[in-house]
N, C-alpha and C positions, 0 to 999 in steps of 0.2 A: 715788539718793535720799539714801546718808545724808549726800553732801558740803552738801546743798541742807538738809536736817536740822537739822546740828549750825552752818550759816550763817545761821538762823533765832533758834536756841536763842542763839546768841555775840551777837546782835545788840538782842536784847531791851527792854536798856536804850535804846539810839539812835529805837528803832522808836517806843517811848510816847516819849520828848523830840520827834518829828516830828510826832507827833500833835497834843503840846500844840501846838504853832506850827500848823497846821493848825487847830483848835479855836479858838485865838484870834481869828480871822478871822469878824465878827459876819456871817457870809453868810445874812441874814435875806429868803428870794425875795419876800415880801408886800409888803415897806414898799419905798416909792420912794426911801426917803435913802437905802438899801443899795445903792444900786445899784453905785456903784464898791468895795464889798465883796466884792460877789457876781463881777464883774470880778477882782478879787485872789482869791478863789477858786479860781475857773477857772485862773487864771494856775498859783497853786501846785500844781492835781492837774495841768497839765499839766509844769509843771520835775518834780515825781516821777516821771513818768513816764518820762520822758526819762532822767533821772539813774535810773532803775529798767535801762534799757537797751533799750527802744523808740525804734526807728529815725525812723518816722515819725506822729509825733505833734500833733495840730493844733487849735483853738478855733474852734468853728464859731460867727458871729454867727445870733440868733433875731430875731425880736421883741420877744421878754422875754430872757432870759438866757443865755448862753453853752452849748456845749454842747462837752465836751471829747471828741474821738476820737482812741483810736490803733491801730496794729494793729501784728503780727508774724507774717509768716505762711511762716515757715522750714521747714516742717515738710511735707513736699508726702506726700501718697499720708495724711496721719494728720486727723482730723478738727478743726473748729472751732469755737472755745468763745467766746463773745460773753459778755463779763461789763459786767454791768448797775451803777450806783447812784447816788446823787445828794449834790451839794455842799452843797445849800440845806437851812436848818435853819427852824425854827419863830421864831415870837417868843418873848421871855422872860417877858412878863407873865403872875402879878403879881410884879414884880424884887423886892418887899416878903419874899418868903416862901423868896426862895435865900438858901441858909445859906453861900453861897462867891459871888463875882459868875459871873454865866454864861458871859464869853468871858475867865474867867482860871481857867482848866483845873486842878482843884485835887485831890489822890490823897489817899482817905482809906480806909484797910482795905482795899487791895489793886481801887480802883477809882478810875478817872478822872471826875470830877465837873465836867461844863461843858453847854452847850447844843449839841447835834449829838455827843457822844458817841456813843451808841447806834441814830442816826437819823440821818444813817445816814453821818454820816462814819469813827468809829472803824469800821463794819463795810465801809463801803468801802473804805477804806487797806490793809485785812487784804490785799486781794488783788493792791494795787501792791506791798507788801511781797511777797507769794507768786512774781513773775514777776522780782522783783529778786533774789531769791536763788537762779532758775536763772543770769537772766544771769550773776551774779558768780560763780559756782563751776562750771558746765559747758559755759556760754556761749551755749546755748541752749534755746526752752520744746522739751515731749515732744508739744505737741498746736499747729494756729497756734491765735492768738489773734487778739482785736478786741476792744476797751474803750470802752464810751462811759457817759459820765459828765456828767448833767444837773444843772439849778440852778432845773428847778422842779416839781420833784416836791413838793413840798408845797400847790402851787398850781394841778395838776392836767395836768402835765405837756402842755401846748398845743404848747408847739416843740416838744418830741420826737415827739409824734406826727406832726408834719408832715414831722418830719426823717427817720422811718422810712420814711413813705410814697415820699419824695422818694427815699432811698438802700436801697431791698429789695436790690438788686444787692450794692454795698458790702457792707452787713451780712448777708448769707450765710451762717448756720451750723450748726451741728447740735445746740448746745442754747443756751441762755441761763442762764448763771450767777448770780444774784441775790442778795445777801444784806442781805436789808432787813426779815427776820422775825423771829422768836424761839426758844430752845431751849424744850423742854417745862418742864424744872426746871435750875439749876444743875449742872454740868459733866456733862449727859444731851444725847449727840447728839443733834439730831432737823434730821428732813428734811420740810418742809410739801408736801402735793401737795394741796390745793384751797385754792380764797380763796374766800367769798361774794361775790354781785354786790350791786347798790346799786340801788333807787330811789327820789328823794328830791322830794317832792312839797311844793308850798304850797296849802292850802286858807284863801279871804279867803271870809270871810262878810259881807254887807251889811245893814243892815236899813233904819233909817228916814235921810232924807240928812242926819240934823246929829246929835250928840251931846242926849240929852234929858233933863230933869231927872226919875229915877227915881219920885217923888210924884208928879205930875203925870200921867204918862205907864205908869207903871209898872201892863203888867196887862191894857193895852189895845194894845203892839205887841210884834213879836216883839224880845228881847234876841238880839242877835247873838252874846254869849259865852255863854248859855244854852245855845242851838242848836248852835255849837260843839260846845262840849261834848257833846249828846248824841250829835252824831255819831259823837265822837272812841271815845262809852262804845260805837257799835255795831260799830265794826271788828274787834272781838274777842270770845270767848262767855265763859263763865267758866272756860274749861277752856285759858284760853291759845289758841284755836286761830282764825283769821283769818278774819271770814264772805263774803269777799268772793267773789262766785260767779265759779270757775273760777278763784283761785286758786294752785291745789295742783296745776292739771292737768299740769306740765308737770317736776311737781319728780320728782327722781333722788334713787330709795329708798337708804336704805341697807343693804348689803351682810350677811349674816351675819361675813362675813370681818372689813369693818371696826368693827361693833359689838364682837365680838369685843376686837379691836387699841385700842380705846378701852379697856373695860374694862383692857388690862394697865398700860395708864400709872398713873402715880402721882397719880391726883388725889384729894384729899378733900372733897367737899360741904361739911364744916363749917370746914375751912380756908379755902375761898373764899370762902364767906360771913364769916366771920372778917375777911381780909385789905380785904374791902371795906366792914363796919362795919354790916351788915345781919345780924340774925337767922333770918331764912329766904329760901331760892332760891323763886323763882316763877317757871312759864311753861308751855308746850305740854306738856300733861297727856301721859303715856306714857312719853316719853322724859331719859332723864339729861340732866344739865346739859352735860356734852362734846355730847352728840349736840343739842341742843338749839341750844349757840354756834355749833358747825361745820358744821352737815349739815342741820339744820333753816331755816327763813326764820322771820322777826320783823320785827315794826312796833311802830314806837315814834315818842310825839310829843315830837318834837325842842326844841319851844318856842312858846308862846303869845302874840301880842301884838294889844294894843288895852285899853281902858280907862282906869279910873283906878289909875297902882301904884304912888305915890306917897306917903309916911308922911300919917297921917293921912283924913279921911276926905272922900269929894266922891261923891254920891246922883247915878250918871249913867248911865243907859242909851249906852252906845256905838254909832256907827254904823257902826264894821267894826272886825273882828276878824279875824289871820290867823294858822294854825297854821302849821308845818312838821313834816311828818308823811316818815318815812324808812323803808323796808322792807330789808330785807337778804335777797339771794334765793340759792338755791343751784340747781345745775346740774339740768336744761336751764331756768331759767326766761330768761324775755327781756327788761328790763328795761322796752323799750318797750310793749312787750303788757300787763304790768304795770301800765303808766304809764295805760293806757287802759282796764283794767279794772277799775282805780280809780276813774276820773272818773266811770265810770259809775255806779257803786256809790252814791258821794259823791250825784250828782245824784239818784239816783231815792228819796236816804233825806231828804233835804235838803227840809224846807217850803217850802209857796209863799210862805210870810210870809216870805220872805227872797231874795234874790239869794246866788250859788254863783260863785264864779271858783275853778279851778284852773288850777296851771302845774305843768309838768313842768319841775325847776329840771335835775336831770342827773342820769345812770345811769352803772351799771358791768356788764360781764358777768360772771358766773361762771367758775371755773375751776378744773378738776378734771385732773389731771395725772398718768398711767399708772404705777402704783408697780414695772412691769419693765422701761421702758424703759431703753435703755443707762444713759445719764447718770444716772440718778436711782440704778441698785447700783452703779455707780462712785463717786457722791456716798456711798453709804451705808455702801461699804466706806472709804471716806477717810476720815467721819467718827470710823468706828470703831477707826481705827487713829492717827490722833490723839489721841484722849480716853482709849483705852483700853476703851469699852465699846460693846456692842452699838448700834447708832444704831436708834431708834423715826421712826414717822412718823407725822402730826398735820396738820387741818386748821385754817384759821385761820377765824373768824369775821368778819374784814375786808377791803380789798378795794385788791388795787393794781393798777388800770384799766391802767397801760404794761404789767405782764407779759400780761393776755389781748391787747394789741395786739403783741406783740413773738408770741405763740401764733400769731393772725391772719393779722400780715402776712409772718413771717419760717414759719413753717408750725414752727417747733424748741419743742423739750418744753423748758419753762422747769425748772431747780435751785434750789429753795428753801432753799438753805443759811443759814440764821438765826442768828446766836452772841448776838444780844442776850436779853434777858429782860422780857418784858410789866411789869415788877414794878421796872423801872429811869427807871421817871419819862419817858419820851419826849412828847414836847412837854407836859411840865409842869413845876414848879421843882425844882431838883435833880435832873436827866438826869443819868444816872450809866451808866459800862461797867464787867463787870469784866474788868481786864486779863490773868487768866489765860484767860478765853474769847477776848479777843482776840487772845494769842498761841497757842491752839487753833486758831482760827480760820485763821490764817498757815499753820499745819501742815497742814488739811482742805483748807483750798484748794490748796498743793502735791500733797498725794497725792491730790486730784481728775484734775488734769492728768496727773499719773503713769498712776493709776487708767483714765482716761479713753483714755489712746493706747493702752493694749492691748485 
């Protein structure tokens, strides 16, 4: 390890200049003029790879966008490490409010400032970096490996899913290496084992078939934003807690152990409140604000449309209204059972003076990830011995739908290995890394592998 170390350490400078050229590359998966971007992408993680010292390495065509695979599997009788991330980045709007341009990578107080910094190309690079500097100093990795590297994770990863399904054989391993999360605070290891799942529901409300003039009409049919609304007031009581019956039935308590482990992190209610420009935390009566983000479910109305919301003023009863109404579930719920325990809620509280359409737009599952498995104290001792201090572990409040499929289909305990920070602007103006996490990062993920083959 220390020749692979101190090849890391010497390297430093080279590592952030590949970045910025990496970073430059506007790989925007949403918009269709990106497309031969998003092709120059792919292209470049696969020359890294290559030029990292992976034999065989290849771009798989999708549907939508590229999908890079390679593998190295020299290592025979030693286990399998499948590292996971993605090339495709956000859009930049509003480009008004970036204080540097977003694909001209710009280092200010010890941090790389561009779009897909932190989201996740600076935290994917970490780990083509981590197997280039066995190849170059010992000539080969301690554990095999397999790398695949997608271009539409931000857009709900569709090829990859089909690409796993298609290749379970192929991709074979013993865990899935990830690093597309976050540390707790600044240079504090931390290792995520749960994500919350997703259900993300549209309620349209109909009333009369044409818009009506409020005076007129007003008093005598039902207002479709009215009703809306009071729907929206009965999905929850005043204590924060969700009235929809049955619910809660399926949710996974938490632990003395990990209440506990929450408590010892470093968080401050009035900090957060602080950092977010609100005077006070509200929600599910009982529990702290950690257990409340990570371990708890929430519903929240995502956005309102219909009427008049336009400067000035226009007297109009409208004839539909539609919310989008989003739940975040935690382990065992189901998102589909969910999806339908909802609708029913919805209809039975919903007047007859109105028409009710719900859709179930898309879910995620939950996922909750064994804090003794091999991989996850081999992760936790690498962490530690990179950074220097003890590694904590944290769940996340969000939800990334390919690791419970890569859980699923490949049956292996995903590694939450995070080096970015919730608090670095990711898909907002001024995405920023800082680059001493992401040469920790290099380090963690080398003594992962070490870690990992014994």
């Amino acid at each position: 390890m220390e020749k692979v170390v101190k090849y890391i350490e010497k390297n430093r400078d080279r590592y952030i200049e590949e970045l910025k050229e990496f970073l430059r590359i506007p790989s925007i998966s949403t918009l269709p003029e990106h497309k031969n971007d998003m092709n120059s992408a792919a292209q470049y993680v696969k020359n890294s790879l290559t030029r990292a010292g992976l034999k065989k390495v290849m771009v798989n065509s999708t549907n939508g966008h590229p999908i890079v695979y390679g593998e190295w599997l020299g290592a025979p009788g030693k286990p399998t490490v499948l590292i996971y991330g993605h090339y495709d980045v956000q859009p930049v709007d509003p480009i008004e409010l970036w204080d540097s341009p977003p694909f001209q990578p710009t280092i200010k107080n010890g941090k790389i400032y561009a779009r897909g910094a932190t989201d996740d190309k600076g935290q994917m690079y970490i780990h083509i970096k981590c197997l280039e500097a066995y190849f170059k100093t010992v000539g080969k990795l301690p554990v095999n490996v397999k790398i695949l590297i997608e271009g539409e994770e931000e857009i709900g990863s569709a090829g990859l899913s089909e690409f796993v399904n298609k290749n379970k054989k192929m991709l074979r391993c013993d865990t899935v290496l990830v690093s597309d999360t976050a540390l707790f605070a600044p240079g504090l290891p931390t290792l995520t084992y749960g994500l919350r799942g997703l259900c993300y529901m549209e309620v349209e409300v109909t009333g009369p078939d044409r818009d009506l003039h409020s005076g007129s009409f007003g008093g005598s049919v039902a207002n479709p934003i009215n009703v809306l609304a009071k729907i929206i007031s009965q999905l929850q009581d005043k204590n924060g807690k969700i009235k929809i019956p049955g619910f809660y039935d399926d949710v996974l308590k938490l632990s003395k152990k990990e209440k506990a482990n929450f408590k010892t992190l470093p968080h401050s209610d009035r900090k957060y409140a602080q950092e977010l420009g609100v005077t006070h935390l509200q929600g599910e009566e009982g529990y702290t604000t950690l257990e409340r983000v990570w371990a708890r479910p929430s519903l929240d109305c995502n956005g309102i449309i219909g009427g008049f919301t336009k400067d000035g003023a226009k007297t109009v009863l409208p004839s539909k209204v539609k919310a989008k109404i989003s739940m975040r579930l935690v382990p065992y719920q189901d998102p589909k059972k969910i999806a339908k325990l909802f609708s029913k809620y919805i209809k039975n509280i919903a007047p007859k003076s109105v028409k009710v359409k719900i859709t179930d737009l898309h879910g995620a599952y939950p996922l909750i990830s064994p804090l003794y498995d091999k991989p996850t104290i081999a992760a936790a001792k690498a962490m530690s011995k990179a950074f220097g201090k003890k590694t904590v572990f944290m769940r996340e409040g969000g939800s990334i739908p390919i690791v419970v499929v890569f859980a699923d289909k490949l049956k292996a305990p995903p590694v939450l290995m995070g080096l970015g920070l919730n608090s670095e602007n990711l898909h907002s103006p001024n995405e920023h890394f800082d680059l001493n996490h992401f040469q920790l990062g290099i380090l963690s993920s080398a003594y992962f592998l070490d870690e990992f083959a014994k």
